[in-house]
C-alpha positions as CSV (number, residue, x, y, z in Angstrom):
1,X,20.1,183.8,104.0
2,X,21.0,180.2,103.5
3,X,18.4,180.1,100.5
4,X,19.7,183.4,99.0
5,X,23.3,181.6,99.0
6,X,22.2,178.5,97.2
7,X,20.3,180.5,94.9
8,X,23.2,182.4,94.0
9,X,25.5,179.6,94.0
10,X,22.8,177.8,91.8
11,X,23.0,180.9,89.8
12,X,27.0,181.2,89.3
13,X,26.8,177.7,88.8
14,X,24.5,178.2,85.6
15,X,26.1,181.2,84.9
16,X,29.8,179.1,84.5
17,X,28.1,176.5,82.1
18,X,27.0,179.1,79.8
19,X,30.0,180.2,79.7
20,X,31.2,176.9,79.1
21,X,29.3,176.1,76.7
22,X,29.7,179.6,74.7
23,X,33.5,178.9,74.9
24,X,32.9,175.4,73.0
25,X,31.0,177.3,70.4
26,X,33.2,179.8,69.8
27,X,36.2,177.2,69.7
28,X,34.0,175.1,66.7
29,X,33.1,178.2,65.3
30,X,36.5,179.7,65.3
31,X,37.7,175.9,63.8
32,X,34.9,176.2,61.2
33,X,36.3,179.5,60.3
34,X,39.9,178.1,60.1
35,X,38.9,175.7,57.6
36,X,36.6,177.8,55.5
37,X,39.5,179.9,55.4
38,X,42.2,177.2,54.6
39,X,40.0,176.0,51.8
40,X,39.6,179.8,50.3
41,X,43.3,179.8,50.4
42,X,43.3,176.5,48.4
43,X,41.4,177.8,45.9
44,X,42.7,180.9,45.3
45,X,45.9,178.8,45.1
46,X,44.7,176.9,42.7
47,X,43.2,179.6,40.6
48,X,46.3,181.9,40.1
49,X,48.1,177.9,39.2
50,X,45.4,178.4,36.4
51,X,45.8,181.7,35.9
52,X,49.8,181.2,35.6
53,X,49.6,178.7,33.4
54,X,46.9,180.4,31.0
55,X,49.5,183.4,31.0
56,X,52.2,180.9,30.1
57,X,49.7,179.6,27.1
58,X,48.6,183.2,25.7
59,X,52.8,183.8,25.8
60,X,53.4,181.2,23.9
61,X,50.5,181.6,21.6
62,X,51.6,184.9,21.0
63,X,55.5,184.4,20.5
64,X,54.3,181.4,17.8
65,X,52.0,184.0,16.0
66,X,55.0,186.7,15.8
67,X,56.7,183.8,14.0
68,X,54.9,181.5,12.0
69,X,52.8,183.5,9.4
70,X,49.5,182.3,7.2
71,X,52.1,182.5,4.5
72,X,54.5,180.3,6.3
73,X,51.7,177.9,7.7
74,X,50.4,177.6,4.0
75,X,53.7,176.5,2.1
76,X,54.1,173.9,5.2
77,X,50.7,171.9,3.9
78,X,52.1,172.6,0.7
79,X,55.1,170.8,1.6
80,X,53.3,168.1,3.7
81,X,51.6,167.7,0.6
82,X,54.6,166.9,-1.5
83,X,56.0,164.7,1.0
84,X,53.1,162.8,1.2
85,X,52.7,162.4,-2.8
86,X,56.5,161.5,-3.0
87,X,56.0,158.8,0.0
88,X,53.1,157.1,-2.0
89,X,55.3,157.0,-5.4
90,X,58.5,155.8,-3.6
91,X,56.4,153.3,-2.2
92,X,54.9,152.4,-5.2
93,X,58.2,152.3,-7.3
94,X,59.9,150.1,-4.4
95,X,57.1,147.5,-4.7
96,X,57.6,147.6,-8.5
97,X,61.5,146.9,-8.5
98,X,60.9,144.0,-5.9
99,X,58.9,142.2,-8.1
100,X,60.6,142.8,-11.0
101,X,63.7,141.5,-8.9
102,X,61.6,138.7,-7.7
103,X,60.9,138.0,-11.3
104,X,64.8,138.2,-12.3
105,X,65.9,135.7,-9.7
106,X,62.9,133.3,-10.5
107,X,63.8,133.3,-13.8
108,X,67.6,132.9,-13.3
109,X,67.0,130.3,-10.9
110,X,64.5,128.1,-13.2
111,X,67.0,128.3,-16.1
């Protein structure tokens, strides 16, 4: 009888450490799952950020297509054009009257 009681407290006692040891598992598994979970929450975070923000680009795209034409998008080159053209002649004319003035006062103050 005294065998069949160590036996079965040998037995309970393995029994209890199995049991401790499933619990531990369960607890990392149940961590593991907490953070597999956290970081498919981050990323679905971050994807509807991108998602958001690609919305808030096609709106845009779309509200500057309903107002700027071809049309209107060619006569502003055109005009960058001009603008650039009349830059290089005022430029060139202003370089022209300095050293025509430089020539004035050189000559005025030789004389």
């Amino acid at each position: 009888m005294s065998d069949w009681n160590s036996e079965v407290l040998r037995e309970l006692r393995e029994i209890r450490q199995s049991i401790s040891t499933l619990d531990a598992k369960i607890a990392d598994t149940k961590k593991s799952l907490q953070d597999e979970i956290h970081s498919i929450r981050a990323e679905i975070l971050e994807f509807q950020l991108k998602t958001q923000q690609l919305d808030d680009v096609t709106d845009w795209a779309n509200r500057f297509r309903e107002r700027i034409t071809l049309a209107d998008l060619d006569r502003l080159k055109n005009e960058v054009e001009s603008l650039k053209e009349f830059k290089a002649k005022s430029t060139v004319i202003f370089a022209l009257v300095q050293f025509a003035m430089a020539g004035v006062v050189a000559w005025l103050t030789k004389g």
